[in-house]
N, C-alpha and C positions, 0 to 999 in steps of 0.2 A: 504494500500500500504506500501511495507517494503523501506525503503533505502536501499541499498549497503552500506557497510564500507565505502569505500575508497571515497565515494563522500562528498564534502568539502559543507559547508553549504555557501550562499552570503553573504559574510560583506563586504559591497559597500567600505568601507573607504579603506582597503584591497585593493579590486578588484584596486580602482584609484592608490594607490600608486605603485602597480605592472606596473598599465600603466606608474605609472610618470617614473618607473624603465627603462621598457624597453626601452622608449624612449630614457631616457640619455645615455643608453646605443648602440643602435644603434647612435644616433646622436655623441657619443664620436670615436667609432669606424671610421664613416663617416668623421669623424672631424681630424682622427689622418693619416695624410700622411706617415707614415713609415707604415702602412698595420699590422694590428693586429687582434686578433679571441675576438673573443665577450664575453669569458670564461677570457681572458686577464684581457679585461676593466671592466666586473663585480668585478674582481676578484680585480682591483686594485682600483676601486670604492667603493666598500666593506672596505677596508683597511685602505682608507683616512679618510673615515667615524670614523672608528674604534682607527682611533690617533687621530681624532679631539676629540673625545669623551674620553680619556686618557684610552681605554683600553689594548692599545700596542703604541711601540716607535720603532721610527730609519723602517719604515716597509721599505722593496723591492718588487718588483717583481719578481717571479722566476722561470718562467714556465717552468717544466721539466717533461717528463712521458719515463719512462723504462717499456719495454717489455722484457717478455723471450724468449727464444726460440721457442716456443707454440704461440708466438704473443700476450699474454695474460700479463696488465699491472702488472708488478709486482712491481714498484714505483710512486709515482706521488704526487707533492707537486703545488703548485700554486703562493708561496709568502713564505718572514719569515720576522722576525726581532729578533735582540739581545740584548739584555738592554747592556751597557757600565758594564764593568766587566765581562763581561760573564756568569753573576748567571743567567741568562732567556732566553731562545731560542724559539721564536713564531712561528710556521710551520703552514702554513694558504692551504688550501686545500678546491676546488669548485666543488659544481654539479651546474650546469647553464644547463638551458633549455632557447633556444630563444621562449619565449613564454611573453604574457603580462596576463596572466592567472596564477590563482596559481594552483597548480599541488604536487600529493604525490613523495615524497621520498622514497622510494618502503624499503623494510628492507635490502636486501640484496645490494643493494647499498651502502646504509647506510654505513653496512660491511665493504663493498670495501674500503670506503674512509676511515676509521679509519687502515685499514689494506696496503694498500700503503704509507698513511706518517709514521705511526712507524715502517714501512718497511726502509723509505727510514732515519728515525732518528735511525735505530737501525743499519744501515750500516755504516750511519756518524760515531756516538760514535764509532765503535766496527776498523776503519779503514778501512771498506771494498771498497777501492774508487775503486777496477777495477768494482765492479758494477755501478760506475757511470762514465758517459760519462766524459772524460776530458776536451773537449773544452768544456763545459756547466758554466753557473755560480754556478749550483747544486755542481758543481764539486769544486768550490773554498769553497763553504759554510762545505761542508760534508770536508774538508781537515782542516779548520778552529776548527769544532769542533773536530775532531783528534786527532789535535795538545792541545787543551786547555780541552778537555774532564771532567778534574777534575775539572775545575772551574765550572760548571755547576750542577744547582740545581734543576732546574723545566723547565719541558720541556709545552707548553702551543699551544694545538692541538684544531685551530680556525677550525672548518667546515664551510663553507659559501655555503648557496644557497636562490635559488633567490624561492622555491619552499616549502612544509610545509614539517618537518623533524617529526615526530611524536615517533621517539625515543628517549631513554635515553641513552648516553653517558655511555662508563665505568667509574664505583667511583673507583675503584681499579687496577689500569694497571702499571705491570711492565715491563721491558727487563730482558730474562736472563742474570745473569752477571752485569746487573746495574740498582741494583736493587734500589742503594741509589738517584736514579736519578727519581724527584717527577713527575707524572702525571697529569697535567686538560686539558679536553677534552671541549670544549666550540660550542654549536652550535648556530651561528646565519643564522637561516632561515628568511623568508618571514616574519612573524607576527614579530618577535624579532626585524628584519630588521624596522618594521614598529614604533614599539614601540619606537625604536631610534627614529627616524626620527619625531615624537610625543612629545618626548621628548627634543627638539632641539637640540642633540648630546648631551646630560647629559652622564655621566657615568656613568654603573650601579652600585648599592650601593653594597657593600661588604654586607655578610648576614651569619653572625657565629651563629652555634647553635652549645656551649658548651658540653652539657648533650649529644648529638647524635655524634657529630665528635671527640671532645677529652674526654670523659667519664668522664667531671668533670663539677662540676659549681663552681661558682666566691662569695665563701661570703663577701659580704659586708655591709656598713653604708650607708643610703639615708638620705640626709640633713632632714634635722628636718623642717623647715619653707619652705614654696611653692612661688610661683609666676610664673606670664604669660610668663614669658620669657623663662627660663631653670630650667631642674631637674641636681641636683650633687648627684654622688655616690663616696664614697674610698674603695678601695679594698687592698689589699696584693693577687699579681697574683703568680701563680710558677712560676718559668723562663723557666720550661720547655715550660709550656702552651705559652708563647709567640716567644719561639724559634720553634714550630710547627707552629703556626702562620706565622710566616716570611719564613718560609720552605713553606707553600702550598701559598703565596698571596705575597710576597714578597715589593716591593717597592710601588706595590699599597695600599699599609695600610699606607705610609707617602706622600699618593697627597699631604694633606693639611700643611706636613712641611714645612717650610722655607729653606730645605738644603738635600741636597745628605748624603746618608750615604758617612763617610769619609775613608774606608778602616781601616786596627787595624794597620795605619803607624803614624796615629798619637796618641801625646799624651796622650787623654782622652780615648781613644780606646785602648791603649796598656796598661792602669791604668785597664779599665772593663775588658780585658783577665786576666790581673795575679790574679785581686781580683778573678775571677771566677776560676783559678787554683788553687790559694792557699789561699785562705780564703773564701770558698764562703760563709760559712755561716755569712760572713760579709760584703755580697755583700749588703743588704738592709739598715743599718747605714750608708752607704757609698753614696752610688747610689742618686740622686735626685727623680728618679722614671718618670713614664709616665703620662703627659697630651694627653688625648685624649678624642673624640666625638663621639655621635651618633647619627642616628635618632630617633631609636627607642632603647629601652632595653625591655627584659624581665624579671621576677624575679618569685621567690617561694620563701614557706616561709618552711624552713627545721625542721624535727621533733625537732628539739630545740629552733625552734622561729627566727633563725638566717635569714633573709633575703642574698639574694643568686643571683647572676645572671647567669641565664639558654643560652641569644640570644641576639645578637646585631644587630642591621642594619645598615647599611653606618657606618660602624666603620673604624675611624680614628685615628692613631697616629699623634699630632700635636709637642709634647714636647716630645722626648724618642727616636726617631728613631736609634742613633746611638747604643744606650744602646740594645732595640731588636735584630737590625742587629748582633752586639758584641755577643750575647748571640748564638745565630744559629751556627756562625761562631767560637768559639770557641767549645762549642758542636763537629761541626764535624771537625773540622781540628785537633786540640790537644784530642779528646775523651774525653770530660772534662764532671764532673757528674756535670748538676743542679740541682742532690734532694733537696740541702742544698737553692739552689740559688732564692730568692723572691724579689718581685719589689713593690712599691708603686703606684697605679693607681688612677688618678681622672679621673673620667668620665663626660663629662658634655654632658645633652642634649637639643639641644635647638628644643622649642617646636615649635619656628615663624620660619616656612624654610624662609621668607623675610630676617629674620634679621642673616641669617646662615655666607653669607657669607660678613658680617659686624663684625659677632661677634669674628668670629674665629680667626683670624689675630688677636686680640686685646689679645684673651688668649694665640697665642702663642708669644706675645710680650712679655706679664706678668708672663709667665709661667718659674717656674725653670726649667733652662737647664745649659745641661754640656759646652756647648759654648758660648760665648754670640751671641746673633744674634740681627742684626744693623738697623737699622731703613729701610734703602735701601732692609734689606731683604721681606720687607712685597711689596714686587713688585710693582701693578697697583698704591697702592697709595704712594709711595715714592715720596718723593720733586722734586730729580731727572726729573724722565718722569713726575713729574706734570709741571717743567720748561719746559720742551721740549714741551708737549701739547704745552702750552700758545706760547712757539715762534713759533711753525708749524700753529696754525691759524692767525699768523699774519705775516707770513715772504711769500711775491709773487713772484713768479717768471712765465715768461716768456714762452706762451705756445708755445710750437715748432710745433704744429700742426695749431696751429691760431692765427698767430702775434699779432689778434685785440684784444686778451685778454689776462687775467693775469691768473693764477694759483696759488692753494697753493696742496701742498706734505700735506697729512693729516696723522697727528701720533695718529693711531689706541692703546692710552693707555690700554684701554680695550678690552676686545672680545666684539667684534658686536657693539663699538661705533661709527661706520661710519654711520652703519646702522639703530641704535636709532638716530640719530642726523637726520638723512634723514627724518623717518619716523616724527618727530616732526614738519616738516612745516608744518604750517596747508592749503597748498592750492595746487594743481598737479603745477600751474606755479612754486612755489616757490622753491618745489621739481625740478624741473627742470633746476632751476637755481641754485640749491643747487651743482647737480651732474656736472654741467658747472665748477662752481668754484671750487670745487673740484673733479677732474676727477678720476675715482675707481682705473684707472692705477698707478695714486698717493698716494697710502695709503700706509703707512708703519708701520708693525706689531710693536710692542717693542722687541721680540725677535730676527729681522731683524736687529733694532739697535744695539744690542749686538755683530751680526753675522759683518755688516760693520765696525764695528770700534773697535772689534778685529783683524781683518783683516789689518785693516792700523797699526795698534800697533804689526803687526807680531805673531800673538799667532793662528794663524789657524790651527793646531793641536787641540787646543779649540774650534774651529768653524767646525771640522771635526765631534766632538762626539755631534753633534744632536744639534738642536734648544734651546730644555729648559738645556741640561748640561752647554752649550755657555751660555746662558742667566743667570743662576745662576751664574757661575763663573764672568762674566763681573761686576753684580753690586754688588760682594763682591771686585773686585778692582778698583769699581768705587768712591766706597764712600768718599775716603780721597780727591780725586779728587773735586767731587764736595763739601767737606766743604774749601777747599783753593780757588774755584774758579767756580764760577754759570758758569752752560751751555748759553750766549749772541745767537744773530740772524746768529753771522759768525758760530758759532757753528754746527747751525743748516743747515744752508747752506753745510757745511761740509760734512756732516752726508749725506744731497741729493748727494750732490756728489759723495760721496762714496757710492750710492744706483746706481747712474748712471754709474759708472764703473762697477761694479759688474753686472748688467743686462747687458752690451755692453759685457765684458768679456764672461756673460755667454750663450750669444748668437754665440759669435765667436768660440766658444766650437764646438758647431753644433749640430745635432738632428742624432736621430737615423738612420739609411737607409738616412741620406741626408748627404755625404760625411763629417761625424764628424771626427775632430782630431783622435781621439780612442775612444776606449772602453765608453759608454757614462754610464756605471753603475759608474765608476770613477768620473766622468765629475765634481760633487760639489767637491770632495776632489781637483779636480785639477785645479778648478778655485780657490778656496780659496788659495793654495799654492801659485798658479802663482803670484795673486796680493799682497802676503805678500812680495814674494821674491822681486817682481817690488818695491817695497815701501822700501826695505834695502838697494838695489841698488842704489837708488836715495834719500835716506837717507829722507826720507819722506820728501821731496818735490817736490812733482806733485804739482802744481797748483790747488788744487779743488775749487776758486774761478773761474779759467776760465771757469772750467766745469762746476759751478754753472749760471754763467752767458750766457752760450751756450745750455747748457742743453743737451749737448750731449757729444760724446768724437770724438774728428778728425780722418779724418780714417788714415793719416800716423801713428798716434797714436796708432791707434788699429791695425794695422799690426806689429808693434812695440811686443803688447798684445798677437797675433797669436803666433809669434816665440816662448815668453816666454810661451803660452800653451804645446807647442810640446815639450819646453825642460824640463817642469815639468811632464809632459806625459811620455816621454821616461825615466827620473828617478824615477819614480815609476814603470813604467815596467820591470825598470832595476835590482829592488828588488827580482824580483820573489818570490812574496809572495800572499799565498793561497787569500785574499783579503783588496786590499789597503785600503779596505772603513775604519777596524780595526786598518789596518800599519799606516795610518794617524791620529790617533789618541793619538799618540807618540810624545812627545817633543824630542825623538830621532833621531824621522824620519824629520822634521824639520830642525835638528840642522844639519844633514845630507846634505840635499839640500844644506844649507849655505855656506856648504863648497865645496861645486861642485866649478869648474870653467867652462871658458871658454860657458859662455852663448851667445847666439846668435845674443842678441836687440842690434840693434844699439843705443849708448849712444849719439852719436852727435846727430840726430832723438829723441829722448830722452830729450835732455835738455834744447829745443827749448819748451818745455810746464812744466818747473821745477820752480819754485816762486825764486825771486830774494829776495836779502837781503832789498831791497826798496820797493817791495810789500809787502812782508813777515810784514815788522814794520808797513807799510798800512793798512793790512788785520786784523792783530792780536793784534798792540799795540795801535791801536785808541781807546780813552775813550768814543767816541761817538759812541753808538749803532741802532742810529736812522736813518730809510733811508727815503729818500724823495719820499716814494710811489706816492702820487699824483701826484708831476710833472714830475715821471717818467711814468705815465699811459699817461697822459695829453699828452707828447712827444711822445709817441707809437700811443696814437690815432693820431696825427699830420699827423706820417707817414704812417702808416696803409688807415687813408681814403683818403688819393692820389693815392695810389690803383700802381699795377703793372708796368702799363702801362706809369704812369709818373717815374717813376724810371729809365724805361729801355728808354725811351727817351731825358733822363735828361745827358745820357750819348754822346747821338750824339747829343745833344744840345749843349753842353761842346766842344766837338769837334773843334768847330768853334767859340763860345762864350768864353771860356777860363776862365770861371766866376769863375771855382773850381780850385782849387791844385790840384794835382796829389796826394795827400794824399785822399780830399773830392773825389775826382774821385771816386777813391780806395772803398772809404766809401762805395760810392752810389751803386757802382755795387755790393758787398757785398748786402747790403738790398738789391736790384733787386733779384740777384739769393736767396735769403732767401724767400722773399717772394714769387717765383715762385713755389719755394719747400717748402712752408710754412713751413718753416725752423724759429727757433725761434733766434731771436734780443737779443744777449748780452747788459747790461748795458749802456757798453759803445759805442755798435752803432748806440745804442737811442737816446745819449745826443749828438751824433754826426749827426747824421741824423738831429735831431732838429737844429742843428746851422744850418746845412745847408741849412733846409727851411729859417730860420731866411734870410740867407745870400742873398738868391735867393730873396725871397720878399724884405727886403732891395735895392736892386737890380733893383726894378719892373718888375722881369719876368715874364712872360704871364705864367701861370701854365697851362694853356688849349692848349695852341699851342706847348710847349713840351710836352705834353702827346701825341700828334697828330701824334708825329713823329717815333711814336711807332707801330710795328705791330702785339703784342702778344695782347691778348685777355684776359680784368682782368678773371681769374677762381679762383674762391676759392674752394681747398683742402676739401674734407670731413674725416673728423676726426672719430675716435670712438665713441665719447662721442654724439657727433652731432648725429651718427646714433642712438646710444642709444637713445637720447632725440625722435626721429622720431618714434620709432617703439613704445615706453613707449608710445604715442600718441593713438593708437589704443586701442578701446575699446572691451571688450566680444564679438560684436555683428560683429564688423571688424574682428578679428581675424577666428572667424567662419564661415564666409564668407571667406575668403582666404583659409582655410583650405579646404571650400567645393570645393570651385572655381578649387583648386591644384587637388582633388579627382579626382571632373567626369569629367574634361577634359581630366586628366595626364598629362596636361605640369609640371606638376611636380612627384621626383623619391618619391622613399617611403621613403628612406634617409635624403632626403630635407623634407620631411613633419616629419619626427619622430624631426630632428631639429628644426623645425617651433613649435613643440610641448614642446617642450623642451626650446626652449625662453620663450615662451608663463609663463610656470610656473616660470621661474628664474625673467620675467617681475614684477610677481604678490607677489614673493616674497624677491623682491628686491634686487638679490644677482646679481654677477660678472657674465658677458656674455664674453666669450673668442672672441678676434677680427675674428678669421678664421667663429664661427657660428653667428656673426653679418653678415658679411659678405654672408654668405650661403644664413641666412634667406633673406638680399637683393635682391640676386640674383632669388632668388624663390619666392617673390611677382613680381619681375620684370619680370617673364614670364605672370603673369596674367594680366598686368597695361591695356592688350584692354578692360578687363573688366569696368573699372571706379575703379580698384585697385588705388590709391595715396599714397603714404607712401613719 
């Protein structure tokens, strides 16, 4: 018996991760109320995927398809992103089949999609916007690159499908007419897709073969003595060889630096152009040279004996980055020759990938460089976020969804340390208890920190150009800061606060198709502005101890918020420019808004939640940083297990008894309405609540005969975490009984079961359940519960 070509042989692991695909993808589409196509949410699924794993940054969404006349697509892109500076433009482009099957990518399709996006990249470059729709965001992107065309260096063409692409990509694709403008075509299909996802979102390794891409190999020395740890090589590179380099792969050759290239404005960079113009052959006395890593090398040994390097893999520039950049960029902007131009290279490769990402950070501490770089710059483990960890698991607060407990904000110092932490209880209860007291809603990244508390310091401009530029820039000016002065618990507290306004802020934004302010592709630029500008207005004093203590923000407050949206909204519209997402990125455009007048928030409203100069010396200048947890728990439990009903009775008990002030009144109904709305108990309602049990029992008040006089009914609120904990409950054997259950009845859609499927794996793999498919899934065991369903 012959096969057929085109038939795909079974690789079950394949087969399941296509299911796990389709599912998220149905269940995301079901999940997203503004109405989206299934090619959308691959498409932006694919993408998230693809930043978490550092293959692209800054991504968008950007669904756009031109026809001609003939009907027949003659553009169509899916997605992009821009690296900051403009050297990289990412144009992402999908074939999606609703299918949970893998399936071929036929060749001429293939075609199509390389031949629509540099369709629609060779109209961008070249100005052709009457080919693109104007009301479109395509239309702002293609005017963008227009305008800045010569800054651009490497154009980076993602194809994405969910199905097997069995071709090879063009190695050599130009545009007429720009022609200086680099090419890579990248496809992640199905299997690639899967190999990620295998990989736990790693990035995949850079993999340079010398001798075939740039017709040269690398003579060098290899340390003379061995050992288990690492091999070292020195070499003398051309400076051409690595200004091709940074032309085909650009910023991804310095993940593993400590720092952004700095542009040739500053000093050490405008020292590497002139040496390169007018001495270069005195560029290598001069230059410090490049530390850099690999995984692997390869070598020969040349008709002279001379040891040589042919290949590298996962190659990394750790010490040198600005020095490579410098070299490209001089190259093409001045036409500068680097025949003359050679570099110093230490290669180191460590053999334990255990100990990779221990070691590396250490070499680029140690390593000559043209800047110095500070302690702070080695990130996860600086002093800094190591103080922050320690006060985030020790600083409680107040759950607003369940008075009866306390909470802690978990500062996620590492990637996936919530996650390791979780998975180390050794028992499902413990684990359960784990996710209680730390609720996932509460986790905070460190580059989050960077983003809120630039934001209060006014530099959102900084917080506009992407997560890790924000994040780099923050703790290069953090550092003086914290050697004058340790981050304490008010600190920290702060920081929550400033997490709480910023999620209330960017809720009152709005959602797509649900009556938002504007434009919601804007929406992060124009929350970060709003609350810079709120915070100069009021000269940084909000109060974020009350917000700390509420754990919310009031709503006259946040209409206050609203106004300031629309009027940071409306001057950026007022710009008219091809896309704010870049204009924001401007300490111009910033300085701009400052100077607006005539803002809309009312300041009396306003400065009714602004810190006094007697809190102020309270909150910040007390030498005591210690807070009385226990008796503040001890006091919550007091009031908590009296439960609703003695609350709301204690009010018409008063009535007539007149046991309380009119202040303790005040109090009481406070907690009442808090607790109906399990609404969470400030500090100071607790220590207040608690006197007034004291007062009341002093008193000998019947506590049971005011509760009597109540006619609401104690309910306790279900929370997320709670349903989490509920559904985490079920075992393989549950789950597949529900699933069967949902089947051959049909009391449930296919919708609700693709998401019942789609928990099911996020259950197993412990990650984050968005509240709307907690929810779903509720809803869709609860049509089966005549079964002996229980959840």
């Amino acid at each position: 018996m012959t096969l057929q070509k085109d038939v795909v042989h079974s690789d079950f692991e394949l087969e399941q991760y296509l299911q796990e695909v389709h599912h998220e993808i149905n269940s995301l589409v079901y999940s997203d109320e503004n109405g989206t196509s299934k090619e959308n949410k691959f498409t932006e699924y694919v993408m998230e995927l693809l930043s978490e794993a550092g293959e692209t940054e800054g991504i968008r969404l950007c669904s756009y398809v031109k026809e001609n006349k003939w009907e027949n697509v003659q553009f169509k892109i899916n997605g992009y992103a821009i690296e900051e500076g403009l050297e990289t433009l990412d144009i992402f482009i999908a074939h999606f089949q609703d299918t949970n099957h893998i399936y071929r990518v036929g060749k001429t399709d293939f075609e199509n999609l390389i031949k629509w996006s540099t369709g629609f990249i060779n109209a961008a470059f070249k100005g052709h916007l009457d080919d693109i729709e104007p009301s479109t965001e395509a239309y702002g992107l293609a005017r963008l690159v227009r305008d800045n065309q010569k800054e651009f260096i490497r154009v980076n063409v993602f194809i994405l499908s969910n199905g097997n692409i069995p071709h090879d990509p063009p190695k050599s694709f130009s545009l007429k007419s720009l022609e200086d403008l680099s090419f890579t075509f990248q496809v992640w299909d199905a299997e690639r897709l899967h190999r990620l996802s295998q990989s736990k979102y790693n990035r995949e390794p850079i993999e340079i073969d010398f001798e075939a891409t740039l017709g040269k190999v690398i003579p060098c020395l290899k340390m003379p003595s061995a050992n288990d740890l690492y091999e070292c090589y020195l070499a003398i590179v051309p400076g051409s060889v690595l200004a091709t380099l940074y032309r085909n792969y650009g910023t991804r050759l310095l993940e593993s630096n400590v720092r952004a290239f700095l542009q040739q404005t500053g000093k050490i960079n405008k020292g590497i152009k002139d040496t390169i113009i007018n001495k270069p052959f005195m560029f290598l006395p001069y230059n410090n040279g490049l530390a850099t890593t690999a995984q692997e090398v390869k070598t020969i040994r040349l008709d002279d004996g001379q040891l040589a390097i042919t290949g590298v893999k996962d190659f990394q520039i750790v010490n040198g980055g600005q020095t490579t950049a410098s070299l490209f960029h001089t190259e093409k902007r001045f036409k500068a020759d680097l025949s003359q131009v050679f570099v110093q290279m230490k290669l180191t490769v460590i053999k334990d990938e255990d100990k990779k990402n221990e070691t590396v950070p250490f070499i680029s501490r140690y390593a000559n460089s043209q800047n110095a770089v500070s302690e702070l710059d080695l990130t996860s483990n600086n002093p800094y976020l190591q103080k922050l960890e320690e006060l985030s698991r020790t600083t409680f607060a107040i759950d607003p969804e369940n008075t009866n407990k306390q909470t802690i904000w978990f500062l996620e110092r590492v990637k996936g340390q919530y996650k390791e932490a979780l998975n180390k209880e050794p028992t499902k209860g413990k684990k359960d208890a784990f996710v209680i007291k730390y609720p996932r809603n509460q986790i905070i990244v460190k580059s989050e920190i960077a983003k809120y508390l630039n934001i209060w310091k006014q530099h959102p401009h900084h917080v506009s150009k992407g997560a890790q530029k924000n994040y780099n820039y923050f703790l290069s000016e953090i550092k003086d800061e914290f050697k004058s002065k340790k981050p304490n618990r008010i600190y920290w507290q702060d920081i929550v606060a400033n997490a709480i306004l910023f999620q209330v802020t960017d809720r009152l934004f709005g959602r797509k198709n649900q009556n938002p302010i504007g434009d919601t592709n804007v929406k992060s630029q124009t929350v970060a502005y709003t609350l810079s500008y709120f915070h100069r207005i009021t000269r940084n004093r909000l109060n974020l101890g009350f917000i700390w203590e509420k754990q919310f923000v009031p709503e006259d407050l946040q209409d206050e918020l609203k106004k300031g949206l629309k009027f940071v909204y409306d001057f950026f519209d007022s710009l008219n420019v091809a896309l704010v997402s870049e204009t924001a990125k401007s300490e111009k455009t910033w300085k701009a808004l400052t100077e607006c007048k005539g803002h809309p928030m009312n300041m009396e409203a306003i400065n009714a939640y602004l810190i006094s100069d007697k809190e102020f010396k309270e909150r910040y200048e007390s030498v005591d940083d210690k807070t009385e947890e226990t008796k503040k728990y001890a006091d919550l439990q007091k009031i908590t297990s009296l439960g609703v009903k003695f609350w709301d009775g204690l009010w018409l008990y008063n009535r007539n008894s007149k046991v309380l002030s009119t202040y303790q009144q005040s109090i009481a109904s406070i907690i009442c309405k808090k607790l109906r709305e399990s609404g969470g108990l400030s500090e100071r309602e607790i220590r207040k609540g608690a006197e007034i049990i004291d007062i009341l029992a002093e008193s000998k008040i019947d506590f049971d005969k005011v509760a009597v006089l109540s006619q609401l009914d104690d309910k306790e609120l279900v929370d997320p975490s709670a349903l989490y904990n509920r559904l985490s409950k079920l075992n393989n054997d549950d789950w597949k009984r529900i699933i069967d259950l949902g089947e051959q009845t049909k009391l449930m859609s296919y919708n609700e079961i693709s998401v019942l499927k789609t928990v099911i794996q996020r259950l197993k793999r412990k990650e984050n359940i968005d509240l709307k498919r907690l929810q779903t899934t509720q809803t869709a065991i609860d049509k089966i519960k005549k079964f002996g369903i229980k959840v």
